[in-house]
C-alpha positions in Angstrom: 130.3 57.0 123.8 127.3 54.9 124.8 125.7 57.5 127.0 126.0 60.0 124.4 124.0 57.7 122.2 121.9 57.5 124.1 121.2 60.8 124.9 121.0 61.8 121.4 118.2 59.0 120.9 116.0 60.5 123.5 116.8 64.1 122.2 116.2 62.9 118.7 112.8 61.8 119.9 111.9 64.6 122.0 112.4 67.3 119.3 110.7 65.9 116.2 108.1 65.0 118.3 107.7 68.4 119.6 108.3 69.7 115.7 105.5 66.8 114.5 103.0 68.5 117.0 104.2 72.3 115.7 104.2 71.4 111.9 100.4 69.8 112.1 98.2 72.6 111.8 100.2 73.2 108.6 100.1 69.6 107.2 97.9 71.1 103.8 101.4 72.2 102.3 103.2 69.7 100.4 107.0 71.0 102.6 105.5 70.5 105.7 103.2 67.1 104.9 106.8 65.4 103.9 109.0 66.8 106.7 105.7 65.9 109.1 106.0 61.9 108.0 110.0 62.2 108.0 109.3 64.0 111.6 106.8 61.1 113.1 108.8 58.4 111.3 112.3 59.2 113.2 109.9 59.3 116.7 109.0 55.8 116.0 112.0 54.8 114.7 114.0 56.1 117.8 111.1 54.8 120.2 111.9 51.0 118.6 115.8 51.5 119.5 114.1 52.1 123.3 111.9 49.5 123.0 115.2 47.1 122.2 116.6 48.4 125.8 114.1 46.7 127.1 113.0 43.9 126.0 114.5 40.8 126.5 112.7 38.1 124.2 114.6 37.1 121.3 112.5 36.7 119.1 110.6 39.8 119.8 114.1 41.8 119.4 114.6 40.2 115.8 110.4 41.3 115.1 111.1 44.6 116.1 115.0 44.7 114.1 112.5 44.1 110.7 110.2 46.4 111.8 112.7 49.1 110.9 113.3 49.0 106.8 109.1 49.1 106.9 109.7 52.4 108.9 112.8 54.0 107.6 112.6 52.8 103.4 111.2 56.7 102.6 113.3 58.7 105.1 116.1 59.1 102.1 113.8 60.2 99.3 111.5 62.6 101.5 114.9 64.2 102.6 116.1 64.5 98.7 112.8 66.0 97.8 112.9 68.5 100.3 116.2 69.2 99.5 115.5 69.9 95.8 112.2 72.0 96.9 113.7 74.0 99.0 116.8 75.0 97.2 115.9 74.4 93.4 112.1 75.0 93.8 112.5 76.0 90.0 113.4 72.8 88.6 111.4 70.6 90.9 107.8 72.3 89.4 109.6 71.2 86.1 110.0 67.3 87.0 107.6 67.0 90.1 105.3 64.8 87.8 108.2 62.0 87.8 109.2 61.9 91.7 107.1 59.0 92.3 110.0 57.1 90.5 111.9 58.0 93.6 110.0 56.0 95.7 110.3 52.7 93.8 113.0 50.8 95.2 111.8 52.0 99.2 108.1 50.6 98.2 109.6 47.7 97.4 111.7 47.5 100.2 108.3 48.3 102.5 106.5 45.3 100.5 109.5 42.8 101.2 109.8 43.9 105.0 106.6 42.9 105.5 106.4 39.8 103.9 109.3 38.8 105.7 107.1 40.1 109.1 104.7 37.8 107.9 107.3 35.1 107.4 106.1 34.4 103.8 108.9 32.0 102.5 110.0 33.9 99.6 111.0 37.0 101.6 112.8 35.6 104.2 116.0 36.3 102.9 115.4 39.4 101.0 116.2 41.9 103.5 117.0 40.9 107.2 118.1 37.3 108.4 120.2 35.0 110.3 120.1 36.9 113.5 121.6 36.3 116.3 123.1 37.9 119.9 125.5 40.2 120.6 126.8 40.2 124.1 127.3 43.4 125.6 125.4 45.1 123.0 123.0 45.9 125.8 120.3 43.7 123.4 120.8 44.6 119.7 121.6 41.8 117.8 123.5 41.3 115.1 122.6 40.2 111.2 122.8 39.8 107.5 121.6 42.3 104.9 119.3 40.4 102.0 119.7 41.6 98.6 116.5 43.9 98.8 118.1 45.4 101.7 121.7 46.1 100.0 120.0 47.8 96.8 118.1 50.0 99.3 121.5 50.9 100.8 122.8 51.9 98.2 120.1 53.6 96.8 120.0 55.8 100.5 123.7 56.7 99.5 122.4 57.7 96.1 119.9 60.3 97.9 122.3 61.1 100.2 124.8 62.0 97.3 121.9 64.2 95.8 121.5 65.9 98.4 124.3 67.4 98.9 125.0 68.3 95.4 122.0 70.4 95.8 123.5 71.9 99.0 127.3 72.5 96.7 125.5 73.7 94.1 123.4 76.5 96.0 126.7 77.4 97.8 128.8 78.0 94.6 126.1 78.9 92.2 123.1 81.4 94.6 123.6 84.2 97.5 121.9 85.7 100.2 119.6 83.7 102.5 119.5 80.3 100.6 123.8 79.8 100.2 123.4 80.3 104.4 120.7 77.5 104.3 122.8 75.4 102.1 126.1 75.7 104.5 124.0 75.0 107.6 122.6 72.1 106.2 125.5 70.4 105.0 127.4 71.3 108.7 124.5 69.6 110.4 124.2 66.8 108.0 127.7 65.6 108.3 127.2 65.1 111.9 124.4 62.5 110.7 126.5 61.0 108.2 129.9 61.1 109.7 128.9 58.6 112.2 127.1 56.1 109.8 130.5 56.2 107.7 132.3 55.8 111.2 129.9 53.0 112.0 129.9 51.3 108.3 132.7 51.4 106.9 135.9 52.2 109.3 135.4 50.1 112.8 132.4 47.7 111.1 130.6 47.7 114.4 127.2 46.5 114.0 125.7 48.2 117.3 126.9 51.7 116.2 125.4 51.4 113.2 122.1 50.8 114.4 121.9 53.6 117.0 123.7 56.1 113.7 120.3 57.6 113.0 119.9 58.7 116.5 122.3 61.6 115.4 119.7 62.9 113.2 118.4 65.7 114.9 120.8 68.4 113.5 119.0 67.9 110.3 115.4 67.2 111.5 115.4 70.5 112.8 117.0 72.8 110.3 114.6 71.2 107.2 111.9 72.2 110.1 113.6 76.0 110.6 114.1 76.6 106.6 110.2 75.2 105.9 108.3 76.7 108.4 110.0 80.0 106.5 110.5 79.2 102.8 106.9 78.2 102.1 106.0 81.8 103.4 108.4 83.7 101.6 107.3 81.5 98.7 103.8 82.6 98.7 104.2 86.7 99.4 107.6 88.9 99.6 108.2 90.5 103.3 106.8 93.5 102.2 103.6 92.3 101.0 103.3 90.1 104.3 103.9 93.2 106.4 101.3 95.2 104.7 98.6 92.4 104.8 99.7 92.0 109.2 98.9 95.5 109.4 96.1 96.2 107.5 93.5 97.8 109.4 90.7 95.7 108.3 90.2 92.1 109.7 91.3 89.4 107.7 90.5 85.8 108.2 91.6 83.1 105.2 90.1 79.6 105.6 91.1 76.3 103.7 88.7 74.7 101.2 88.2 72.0 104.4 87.2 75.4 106.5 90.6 75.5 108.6 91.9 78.5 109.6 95.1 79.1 107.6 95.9 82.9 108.0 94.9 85.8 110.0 96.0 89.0 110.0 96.8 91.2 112.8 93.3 93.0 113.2 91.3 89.8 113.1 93.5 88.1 116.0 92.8 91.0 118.7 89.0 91.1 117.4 88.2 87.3 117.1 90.8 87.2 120.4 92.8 84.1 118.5 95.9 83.0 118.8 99.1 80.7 116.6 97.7 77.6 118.5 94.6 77.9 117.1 95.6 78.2 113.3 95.0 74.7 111.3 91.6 74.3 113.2 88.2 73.9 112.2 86.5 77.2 112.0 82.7 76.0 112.7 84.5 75.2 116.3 84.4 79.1 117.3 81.1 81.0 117.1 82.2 84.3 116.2 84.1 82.6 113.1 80.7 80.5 112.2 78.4 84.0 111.8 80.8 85.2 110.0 80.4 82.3 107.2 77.2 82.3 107.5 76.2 85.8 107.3 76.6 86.9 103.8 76.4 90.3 104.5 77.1 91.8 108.2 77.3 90.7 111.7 77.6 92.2 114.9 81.1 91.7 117.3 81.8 93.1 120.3 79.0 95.9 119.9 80.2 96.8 116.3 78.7 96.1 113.0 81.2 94.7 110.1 80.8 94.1 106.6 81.4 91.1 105.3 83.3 90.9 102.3 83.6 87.2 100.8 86.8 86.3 98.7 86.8 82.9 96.9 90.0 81.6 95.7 90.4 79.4 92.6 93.0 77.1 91.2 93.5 76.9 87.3 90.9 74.1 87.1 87.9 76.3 89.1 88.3 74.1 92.4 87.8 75.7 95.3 90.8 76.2 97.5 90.4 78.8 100.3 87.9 81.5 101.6 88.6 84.8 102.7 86.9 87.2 104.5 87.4 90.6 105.0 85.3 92.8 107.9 85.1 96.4 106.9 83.7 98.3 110.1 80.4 100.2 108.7 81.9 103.2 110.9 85.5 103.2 109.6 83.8 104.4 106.2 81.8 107.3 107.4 85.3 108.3 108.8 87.1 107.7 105.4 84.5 109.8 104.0 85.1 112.9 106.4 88.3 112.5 106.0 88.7 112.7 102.3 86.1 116.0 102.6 89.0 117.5 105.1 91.9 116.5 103.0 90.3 117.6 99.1 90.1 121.0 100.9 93.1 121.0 102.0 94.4 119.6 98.2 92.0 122.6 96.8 93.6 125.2 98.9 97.1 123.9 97.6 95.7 123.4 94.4 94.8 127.3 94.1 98.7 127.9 95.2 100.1 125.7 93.0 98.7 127.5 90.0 100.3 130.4 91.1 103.9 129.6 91.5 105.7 129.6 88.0 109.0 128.8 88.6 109.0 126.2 91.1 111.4 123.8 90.9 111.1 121.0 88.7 112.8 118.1 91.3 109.8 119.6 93.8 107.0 118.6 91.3 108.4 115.7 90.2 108.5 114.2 94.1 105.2 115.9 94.6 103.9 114.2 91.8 105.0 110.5 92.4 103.9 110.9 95.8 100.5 111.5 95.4 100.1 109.2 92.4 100.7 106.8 94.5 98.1 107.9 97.6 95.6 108.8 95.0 95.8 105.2 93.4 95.2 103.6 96.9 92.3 105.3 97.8 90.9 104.9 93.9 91.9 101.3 94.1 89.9 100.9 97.6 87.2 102.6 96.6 86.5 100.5 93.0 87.0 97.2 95.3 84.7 98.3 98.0 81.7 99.6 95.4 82.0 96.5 93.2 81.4 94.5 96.2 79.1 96.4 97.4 77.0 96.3 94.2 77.9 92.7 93.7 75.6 92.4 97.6 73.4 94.8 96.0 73.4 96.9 99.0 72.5 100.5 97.2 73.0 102.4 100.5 76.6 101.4 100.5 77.3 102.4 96.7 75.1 105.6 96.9 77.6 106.6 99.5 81.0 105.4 98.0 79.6 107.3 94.7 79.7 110.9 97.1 83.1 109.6 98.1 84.4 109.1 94.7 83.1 112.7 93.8 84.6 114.0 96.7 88.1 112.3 95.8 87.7 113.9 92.0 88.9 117.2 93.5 92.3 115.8 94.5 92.4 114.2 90.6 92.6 117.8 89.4 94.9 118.8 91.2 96.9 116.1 90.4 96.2 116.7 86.8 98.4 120.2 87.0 101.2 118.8 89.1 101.4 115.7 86.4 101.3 118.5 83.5 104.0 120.5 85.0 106.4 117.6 85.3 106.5 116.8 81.3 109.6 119.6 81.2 113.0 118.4 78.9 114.7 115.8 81.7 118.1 114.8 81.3 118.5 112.3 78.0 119.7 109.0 78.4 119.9 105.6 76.1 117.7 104.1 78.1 117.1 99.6 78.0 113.3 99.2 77.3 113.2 95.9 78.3 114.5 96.8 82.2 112.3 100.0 82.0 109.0 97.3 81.8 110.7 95.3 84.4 110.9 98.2 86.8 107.0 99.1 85.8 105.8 95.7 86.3 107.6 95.6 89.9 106.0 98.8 91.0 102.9 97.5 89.9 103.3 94.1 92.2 100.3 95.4 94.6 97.8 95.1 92.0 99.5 91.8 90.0 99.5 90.0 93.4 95.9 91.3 94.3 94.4 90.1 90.8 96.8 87.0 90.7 98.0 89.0 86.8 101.0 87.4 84.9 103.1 89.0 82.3 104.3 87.7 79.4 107.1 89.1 77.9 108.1 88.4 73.4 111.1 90.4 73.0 112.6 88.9 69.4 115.7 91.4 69.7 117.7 92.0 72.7 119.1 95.2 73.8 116.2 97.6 72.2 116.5 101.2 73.5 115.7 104.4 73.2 116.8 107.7 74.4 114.9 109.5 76.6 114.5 109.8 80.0 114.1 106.6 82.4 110.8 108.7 84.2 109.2 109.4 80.9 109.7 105.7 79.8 108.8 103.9 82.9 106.3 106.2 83.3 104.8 105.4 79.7 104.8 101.7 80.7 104.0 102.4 84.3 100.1 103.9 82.8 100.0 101.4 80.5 100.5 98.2 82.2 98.3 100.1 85.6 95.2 100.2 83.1 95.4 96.8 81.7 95.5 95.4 84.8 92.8 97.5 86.3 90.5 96.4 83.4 91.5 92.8 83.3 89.9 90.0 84.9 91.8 88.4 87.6 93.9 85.0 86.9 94.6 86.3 83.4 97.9 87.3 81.3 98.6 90.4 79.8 101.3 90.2 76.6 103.9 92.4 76.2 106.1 92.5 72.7 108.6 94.5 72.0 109.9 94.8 68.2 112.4 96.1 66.5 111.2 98.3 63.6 113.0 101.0 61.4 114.1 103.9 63.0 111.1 103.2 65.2 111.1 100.2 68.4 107.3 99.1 68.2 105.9 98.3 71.6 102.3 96.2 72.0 100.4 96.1 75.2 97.3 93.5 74.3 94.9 92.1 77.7 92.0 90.3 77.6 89.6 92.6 79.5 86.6 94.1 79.1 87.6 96.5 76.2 86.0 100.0 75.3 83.8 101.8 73.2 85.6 103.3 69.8 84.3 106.5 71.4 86.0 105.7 75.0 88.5 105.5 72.6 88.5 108.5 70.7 88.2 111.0 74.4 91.2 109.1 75.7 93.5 109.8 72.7 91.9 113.4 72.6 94.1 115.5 75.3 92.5 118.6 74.9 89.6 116.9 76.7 89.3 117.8 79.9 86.2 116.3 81.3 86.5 112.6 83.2 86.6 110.0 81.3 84.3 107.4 82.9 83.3 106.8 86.4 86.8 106.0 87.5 88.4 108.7 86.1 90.0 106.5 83.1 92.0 109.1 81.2 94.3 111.4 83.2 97.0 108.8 83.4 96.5 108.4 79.5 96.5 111.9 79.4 100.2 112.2 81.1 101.3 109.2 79.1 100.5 111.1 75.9 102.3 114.0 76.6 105.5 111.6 77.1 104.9 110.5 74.3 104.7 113.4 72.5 107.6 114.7 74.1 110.2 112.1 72.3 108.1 112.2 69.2 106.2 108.8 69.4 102.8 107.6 68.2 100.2 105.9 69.9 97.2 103.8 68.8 94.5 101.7 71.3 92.6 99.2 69.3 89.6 97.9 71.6 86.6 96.4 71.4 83.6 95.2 73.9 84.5 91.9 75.4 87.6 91.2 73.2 90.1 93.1 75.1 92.7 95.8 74.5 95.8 96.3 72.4 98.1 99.5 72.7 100.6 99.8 70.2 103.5 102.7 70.7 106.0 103.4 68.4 109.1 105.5 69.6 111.8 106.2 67.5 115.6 104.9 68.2 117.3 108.4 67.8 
């Protein structure tokens, strides 16, 4: 049983000191800076238990015997507040601003272990005393718990306790990937716990309870395993992440201490960086230092990049990271022939289109969706990239985006027909306005995530409907919500209310962006205008929203003004 022990104290120390060295670069995120001191603390801890092997001094035993509580007093409530983090994220943002409470009684408990260290007379028998040998015990010795020391026993059975409620209640009560988490961890914490209890409370054997914690590993490495993915997951869904890893463009995100905290795919094989070197200084690699101080372009590896400059903001306006993104000058000559080739291509199709009558409507209705959705890409890339380019003032650059965008207006009629020709009767259904927003909003998630856009929702009356189709509805709040966000500035909320009215459900749409013209606002209610409306094109979704609209005999009104923002307000009736 002994050798086993000890085994598990060297593995104990082994792995969290490889997981300390692993979770470092990382140490900005609150996870990972808790499970790094509960990491570094059981190294020591399990290093002291060695060190006790060893020495033979008495007195030097009993030192390093009190050294332990000054060690060990936060290990329970770092372990509770990851346990809460990490399975009820939710309610910890909620009560975050009262864990310090939590540390109390260990702070006192560090204070006294230290005064007794120091051998002040008021602390000596507060925590640890009357120590003495215990033959065999291959130098541990045996003592007495102070009263400090008992409340801070029990207090580590209260965290204990909370933590696994927190584990029973994400087993009974959540599914998927977090009730998997929550088994696991309670498995591997009861092989922790089962031999303290062993220890403690059925054979009373002073040794084995010291050397209990060495059978801490289990847990130590699964709160390392679920961090090192939650706090991603957390950030950005999978999809999102993929799509960011594989965007062709390089893209480099530094702290606001100049770290390297993210790259994508593109900027590792062009910078030629690897994992090891993420949580670094940047200034320590040349290639990274042009690129911060080059505010416009910079040469690597016989190419020439634009440099796009991201800075990210908290709430208060403090800084908090730095991205860049390297558009190769190049790439957009290419994007440009290529969107020549394929609005011939859409022209040519375009012409045939108009000439077949009786296709089927489930064709046009996939055609359609399909190139809404490429069309809003490249209209999306191409805004970004000219209002960074005019932000640098770099005419060149927006004198050829502008050729671009005129070159990409052929594909916008043609997607004005297909759009027209999927208005036709579609199947009618009582359909739930407030999941038909939900399901907008989530196709929208790109653009939310990009401009960091919340909704907010007032819905006074549950279980408003309509009946109509779930495409014409979703679609209606699909434009809708698309424009408010376009036009909206990023961190902001756009308000959605939906209210109960007679015979009629009364739906507002109000951001805070930069707001139109009342004669903007005139051409986009007009649908018999067929010229674009704006540089962007503002007005053919409108245009197909209108016709929905229409179509189930609603009413539409935008009230707008410069600076003040927009309000849409659609009334459709119930029956």
């Amino acid at each position: 049983m002994f050798l086993v022990t000890y085994c598990s104290i060297i593995l104990t120390l082994v792995l969290c000191a490889v997981l300390a060295v692993k979770i470092w670069p990382y140490r900005r995120s609150f996870l990972h800076r808790v499970l790094l001191v509960n990491q570094v603390i059981y190294v020591l801890w399990m290093f002291l238990l060695l060190l006790i092997f060893v020495v033979d001094d008495f007195e030097t035993r009993a030192f390093l015997t009190k050294l332990r509580p000054v060690l060990v007093a936060i290990v329970p409530p770092n372990w509770f507040l990851m346990a809460w983090v990490v399975f009820y994220r939710e309610h910890w943002e909620r009560w975050k601003k009262w864990t310090f409470l939590l540390y109390v009684i260990p702070v006192l408990t560090i204070v006294f272990s230290i005064a007794a260290l120091l051998n002040l007379p008021f602390a000596g028998n507060l925590i640890l005393y009357n120590f003495a040998e215990m033959p065999g015990n291959f130098g541990f010795l045996r003592y007495s718990f102070g009263p400090i020391m008992f409340i801070f026993l029990k207090y580590s059975i209260f965290c204990l306790a909370g933590i696994y409620i927190f584990y029973f209640l994400t087993i009974f009560q959540k599914k998927g990937v977090m009730r998997r988490y929550a088994i696991l961890f309670a498995l591997g914490g009861l092989f922790h716990i089962s031999k303290e209890i062993y220890a403690r409370y059925i054979i009373k054997d002073m040794f084995m309870m010291q050397l209990s914690s060495a059978y801490a590993w289990p847990m130590a490495f699964m709160f390392y395993f679920v961090v090192t993915r939650l706090e991603f997951l957390d950030i950005k869904t999978l999809a999102q992440e993929r799509v960011f890893k594989d965007l062709p463009s390089p893209v480099i995100t530094l702290t606001a201490r100049g770290e390297l905290w993210d790259l994508n795919h593109a900027a590792y094989q062009l910078l030629n960086l690897h994992n090891r070197d993420l949580g670094k200084p940047a200034r320590n690699y040349k290639t990274l230092e042009k690129i911060m101080e080059n505010p416009d372009t910079v040469e690597i590896s016989d190419k020439t990049y634009q440099i796009f400059y991201h800075g990210i903001k908290d709430s208060t306006g403090e800084h908090k990271a730095s991205v860049y993104v390297l558009n190769d000058v190049d790439r957009i000559m290419e994007l440009y022939r290529d969107l020549e080739e394929s609005n011939a291509i859409l022209r040519e199709l375009n012409t045939e289109i108009l000439r077949m009558t009786d296709f089927n409507r489930r064709i046009q209705a996939v055609l359609s969706h399909d190139m809404t959705g490429a069309l809003s890409s490249v209209n999306i890339l191409l805004r970004n990239t000219r209002e960074l380019a005019e932000e640098k003032q770099q005419q060149d650059l927006v004198s050829k985006l502008e050729t671009i965008q005129q070159a990409n207006y052929g594909a916008v009629l043609l997607l004005r027909n297909i759009l027209a020709w999927t208005q036709d009767e579609d199947h009618l259904e009582t359909q739930d306005l407030e999941a038909c927003l939900d399901a907008a909003w989530s196709q929208l998630s790109p653009q939310t995530l990009q401009k960091n856009i919340q909704l907010q929702k007032t819905i006074p009356t549950k279980g408003l409907s309509v009946k109509c189709s779930r495409f014409a509805i979703e679609s209606i709040f699909r434009n809708l919500l698309s424009n408010a966000i376009r036009y909206s500035p990023s961190q902001s909320l756009i308000e959605v209310s939906l209210f109960a009215r007679e015979n009629f459900v009364e739906i507002l749409i109000a951001d805070k962006g930069r707001g139109m013209t009342a004669e903007t606002v005139n051409q986009i209610l007009n649908r018999g205008r067929q010229k674009q409306i704006g540089e962007e094109g503002f007005g053919l979704g409108m245009n197909f929203t209108l016709g929905f609209i229409e179509k189930i005999h609603g009413q539409i009104s935008i009230d707008s003004s410069i600076d003040h923002g927009t309000t849409v307000r659609v009334l459709l009736p119930t029956s």
